[in-house]
mmCIF file of the C-alpha atoms, coordinates in Angstrom:
data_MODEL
# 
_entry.id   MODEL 
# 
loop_
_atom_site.group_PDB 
_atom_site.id 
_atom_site.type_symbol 
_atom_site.label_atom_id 
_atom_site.label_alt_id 
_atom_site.label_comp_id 
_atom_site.label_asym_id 
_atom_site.label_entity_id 
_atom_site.label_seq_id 
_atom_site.pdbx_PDB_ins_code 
_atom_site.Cartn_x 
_atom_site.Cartn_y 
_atom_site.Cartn_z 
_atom_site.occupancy 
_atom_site.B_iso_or_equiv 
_atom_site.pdbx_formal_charge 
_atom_site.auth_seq_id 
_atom_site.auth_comp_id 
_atom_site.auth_asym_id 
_atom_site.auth_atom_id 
_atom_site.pdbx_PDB_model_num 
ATOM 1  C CA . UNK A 1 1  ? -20.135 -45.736 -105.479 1.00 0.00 ? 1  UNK A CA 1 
ATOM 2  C CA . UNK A 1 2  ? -20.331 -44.575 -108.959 1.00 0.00 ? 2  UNK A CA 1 
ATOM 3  C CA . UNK A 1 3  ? -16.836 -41.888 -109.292 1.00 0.00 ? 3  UNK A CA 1 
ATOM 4  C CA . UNK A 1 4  ? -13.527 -41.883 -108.400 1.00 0.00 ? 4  UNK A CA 1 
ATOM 5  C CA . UNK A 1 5  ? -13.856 -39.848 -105.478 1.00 0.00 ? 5  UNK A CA 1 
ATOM 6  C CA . UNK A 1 6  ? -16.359 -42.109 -103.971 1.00 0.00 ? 6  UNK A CA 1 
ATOM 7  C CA . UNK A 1 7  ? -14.268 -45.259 -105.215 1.00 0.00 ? 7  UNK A CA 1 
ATOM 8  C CA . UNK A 1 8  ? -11.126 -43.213 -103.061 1.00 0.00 ? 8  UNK A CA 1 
ATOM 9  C CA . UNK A 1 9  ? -12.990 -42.636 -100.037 1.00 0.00 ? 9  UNK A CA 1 
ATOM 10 C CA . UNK A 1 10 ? -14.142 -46.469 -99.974  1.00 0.00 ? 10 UNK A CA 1 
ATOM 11 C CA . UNK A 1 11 ? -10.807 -47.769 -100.087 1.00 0.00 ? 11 UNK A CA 1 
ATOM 12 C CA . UNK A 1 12 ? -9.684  -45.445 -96.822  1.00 0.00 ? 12 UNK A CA 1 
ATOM 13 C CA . UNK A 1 13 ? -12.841 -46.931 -94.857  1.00 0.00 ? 13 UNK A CA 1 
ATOM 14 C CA . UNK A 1 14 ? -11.507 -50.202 -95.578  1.00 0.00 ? 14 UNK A CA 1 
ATOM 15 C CA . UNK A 1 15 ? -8.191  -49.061 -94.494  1.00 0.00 ? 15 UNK A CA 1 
ATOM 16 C CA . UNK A 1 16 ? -9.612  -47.775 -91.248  1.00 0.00 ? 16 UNK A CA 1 
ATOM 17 C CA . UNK A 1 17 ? -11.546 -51.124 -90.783  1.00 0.00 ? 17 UNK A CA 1 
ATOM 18 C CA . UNK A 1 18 ? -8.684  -53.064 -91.151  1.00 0.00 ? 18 UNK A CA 1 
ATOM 19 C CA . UNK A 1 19 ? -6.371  -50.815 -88.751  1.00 0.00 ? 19 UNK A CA 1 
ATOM 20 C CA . UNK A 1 20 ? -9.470  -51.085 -86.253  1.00 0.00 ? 20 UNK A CA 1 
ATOM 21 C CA . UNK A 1 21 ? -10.162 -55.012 -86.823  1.00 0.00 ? 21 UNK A CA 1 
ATOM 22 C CA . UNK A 1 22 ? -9.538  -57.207 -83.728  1.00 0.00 ? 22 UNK A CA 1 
ATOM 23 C CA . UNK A 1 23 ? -8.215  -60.615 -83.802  1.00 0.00 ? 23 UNK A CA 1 
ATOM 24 C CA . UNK A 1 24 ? -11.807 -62.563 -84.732  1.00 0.00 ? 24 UNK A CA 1 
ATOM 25 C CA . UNK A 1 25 ? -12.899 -60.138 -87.294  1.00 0.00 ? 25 UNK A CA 1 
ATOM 26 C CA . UNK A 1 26 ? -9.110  -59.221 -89.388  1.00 0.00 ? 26 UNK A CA 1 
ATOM 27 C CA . UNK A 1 27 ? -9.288  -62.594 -91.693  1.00 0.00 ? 27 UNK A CA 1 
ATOM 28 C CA . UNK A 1 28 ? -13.510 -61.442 -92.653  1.00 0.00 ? 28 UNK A CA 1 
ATOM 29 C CA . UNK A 1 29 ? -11.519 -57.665 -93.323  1.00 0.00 ? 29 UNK A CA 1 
ATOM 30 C CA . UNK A 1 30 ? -8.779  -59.005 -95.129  1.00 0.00 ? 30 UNK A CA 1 
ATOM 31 C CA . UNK A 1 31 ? -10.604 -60.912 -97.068  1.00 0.00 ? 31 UNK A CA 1 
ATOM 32 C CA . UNK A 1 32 ? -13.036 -58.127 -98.135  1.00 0.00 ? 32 UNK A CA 1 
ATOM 33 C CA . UNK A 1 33 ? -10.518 -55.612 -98.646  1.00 0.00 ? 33 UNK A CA 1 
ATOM 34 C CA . UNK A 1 34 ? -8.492  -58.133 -101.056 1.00 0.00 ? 34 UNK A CA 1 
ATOM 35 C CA . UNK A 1 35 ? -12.064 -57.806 -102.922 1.00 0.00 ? 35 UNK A CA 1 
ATOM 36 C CA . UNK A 1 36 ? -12.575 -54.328 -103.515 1.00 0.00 ? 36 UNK A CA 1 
ATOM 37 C CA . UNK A 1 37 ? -8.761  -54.301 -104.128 1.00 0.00 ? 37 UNK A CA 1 
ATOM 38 C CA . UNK A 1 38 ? -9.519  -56.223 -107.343 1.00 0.00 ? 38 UNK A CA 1 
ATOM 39 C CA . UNK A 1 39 ? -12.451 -54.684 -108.072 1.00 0.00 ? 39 UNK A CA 1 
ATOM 40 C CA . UNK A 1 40 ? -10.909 -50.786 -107.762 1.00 0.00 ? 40 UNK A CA 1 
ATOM 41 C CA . UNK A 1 41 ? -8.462  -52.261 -110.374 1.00 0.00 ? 41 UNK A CA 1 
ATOM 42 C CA . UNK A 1 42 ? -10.714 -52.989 -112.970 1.00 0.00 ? 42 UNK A CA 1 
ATOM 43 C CA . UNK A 1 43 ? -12.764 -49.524 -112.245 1.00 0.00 ? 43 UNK A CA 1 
ATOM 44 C CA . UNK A 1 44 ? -9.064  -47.895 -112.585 1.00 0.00 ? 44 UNK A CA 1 
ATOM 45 C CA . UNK A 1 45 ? -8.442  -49.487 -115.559 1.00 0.00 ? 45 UNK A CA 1 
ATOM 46 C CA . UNK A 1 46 ? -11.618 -48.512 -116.910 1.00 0.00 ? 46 UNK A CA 1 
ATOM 47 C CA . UNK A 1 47 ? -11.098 -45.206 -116.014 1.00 0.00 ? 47 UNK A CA 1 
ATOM 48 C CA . UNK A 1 48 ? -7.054  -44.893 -117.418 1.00 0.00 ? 48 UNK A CA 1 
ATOM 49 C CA . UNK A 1 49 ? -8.588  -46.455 -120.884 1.00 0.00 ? 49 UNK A CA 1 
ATOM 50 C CA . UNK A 1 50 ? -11.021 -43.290 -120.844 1.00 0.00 ? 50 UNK A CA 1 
ATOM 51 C CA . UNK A 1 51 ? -8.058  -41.039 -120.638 1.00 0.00 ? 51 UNK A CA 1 
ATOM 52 C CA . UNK A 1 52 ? -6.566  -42.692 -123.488 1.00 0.00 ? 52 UNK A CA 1 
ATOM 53 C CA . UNK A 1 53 ? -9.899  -42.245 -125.654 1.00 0.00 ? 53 UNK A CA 1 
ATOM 54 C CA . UNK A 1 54 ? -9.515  -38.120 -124.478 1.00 0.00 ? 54 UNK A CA 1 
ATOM 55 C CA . UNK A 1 55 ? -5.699  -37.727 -124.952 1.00 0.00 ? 55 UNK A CA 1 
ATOM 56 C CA . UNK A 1 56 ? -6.346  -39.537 -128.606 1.00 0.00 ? 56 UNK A CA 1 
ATOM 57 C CA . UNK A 1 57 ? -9.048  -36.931 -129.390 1.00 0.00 ? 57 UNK A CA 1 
ATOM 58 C CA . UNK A 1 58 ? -7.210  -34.400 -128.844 1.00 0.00 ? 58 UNK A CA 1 
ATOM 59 C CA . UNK A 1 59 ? -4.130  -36.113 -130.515 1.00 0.00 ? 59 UNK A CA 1 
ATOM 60 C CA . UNK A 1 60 ? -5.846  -36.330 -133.398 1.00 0.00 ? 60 UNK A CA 1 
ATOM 61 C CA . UNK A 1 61 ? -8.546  -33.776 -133.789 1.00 0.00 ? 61 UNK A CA 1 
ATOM 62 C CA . UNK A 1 62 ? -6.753  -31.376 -132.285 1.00 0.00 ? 62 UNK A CA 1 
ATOM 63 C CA . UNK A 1 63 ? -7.471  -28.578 -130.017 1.00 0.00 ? 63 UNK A CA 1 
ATOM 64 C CA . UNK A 1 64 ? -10.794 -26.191 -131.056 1.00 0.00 ? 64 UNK A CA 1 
ATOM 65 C CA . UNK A 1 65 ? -10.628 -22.695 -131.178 1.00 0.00 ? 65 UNK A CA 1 
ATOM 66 C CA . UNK A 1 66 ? -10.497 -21.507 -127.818 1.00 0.00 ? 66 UNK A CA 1 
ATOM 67 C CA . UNK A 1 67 ? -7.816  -23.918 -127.132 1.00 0.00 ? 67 UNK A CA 1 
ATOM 68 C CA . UNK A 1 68 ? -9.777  -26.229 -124.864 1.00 0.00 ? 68 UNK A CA 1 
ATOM 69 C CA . UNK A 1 69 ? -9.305  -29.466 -124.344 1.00 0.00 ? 69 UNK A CA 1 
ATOM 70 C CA . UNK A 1 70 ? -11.681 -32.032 -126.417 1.00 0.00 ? 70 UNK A CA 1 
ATOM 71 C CA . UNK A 1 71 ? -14.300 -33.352 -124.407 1.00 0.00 ? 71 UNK A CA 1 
ATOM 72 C CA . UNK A 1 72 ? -16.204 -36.824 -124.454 1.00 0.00 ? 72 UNK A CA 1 
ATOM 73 C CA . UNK A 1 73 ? -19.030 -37.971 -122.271 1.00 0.00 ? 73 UNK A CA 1 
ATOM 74 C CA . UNK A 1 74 ? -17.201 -40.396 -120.171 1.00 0.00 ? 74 UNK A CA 1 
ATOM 75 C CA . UNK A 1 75 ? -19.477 -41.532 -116.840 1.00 0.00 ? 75 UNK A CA 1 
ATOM 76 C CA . UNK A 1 76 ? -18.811 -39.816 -113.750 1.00 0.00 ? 76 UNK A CA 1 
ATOM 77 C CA . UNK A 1 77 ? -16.142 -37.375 -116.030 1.00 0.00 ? 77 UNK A CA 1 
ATOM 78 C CA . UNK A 1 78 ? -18.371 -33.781 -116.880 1.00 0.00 ? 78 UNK A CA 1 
ATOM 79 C CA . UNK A 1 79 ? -16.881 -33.905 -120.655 1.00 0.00 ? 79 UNK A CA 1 
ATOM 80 C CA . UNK A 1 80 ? -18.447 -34.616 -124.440 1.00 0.00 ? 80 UNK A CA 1 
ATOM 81 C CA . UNK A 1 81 ? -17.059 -34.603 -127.597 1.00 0.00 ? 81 UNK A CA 1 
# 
């Protein structure tokens, strides 16, 4: 899992093993998806602290020439400064 599309289509599997858990296996399930719960919080907040950096770039250094938006190499984001 290394972008936010992958990190969204994890956290519907887990919803679907959840909804599909029987009896013996929903406290392993609930347990797990409390875990990549947390962890898709920190990888959000990574990722809204990234959007800050771009939206202060462009705050501050403004827009270039053909009006496009400042770009900055940001992991799975396709942008650079």
């Amino acid at each position: 899992m290394s972008t936010l599309k992958d990190l969204n289509a994890h956290l519907f599997a887990q919803l679907d093993r959840l909804a599909k858990a029987d009896k013996s296996e929903l406290d392993a399930e609930v347990k797990r998806a409390q875990t990549i719960a947390q962890v898709s919080e920190n990888i959000i907040d990574a990722h809204k602290t990234q959007l800050e950096a771009v939206k202060l770039v462009a705050q501050y250094k403004g827009l270039n020439p053909s009006q496009e938006v400042p770009k900055i190499a940001l992991g799975d984001m396709d942008v650079s400064v």
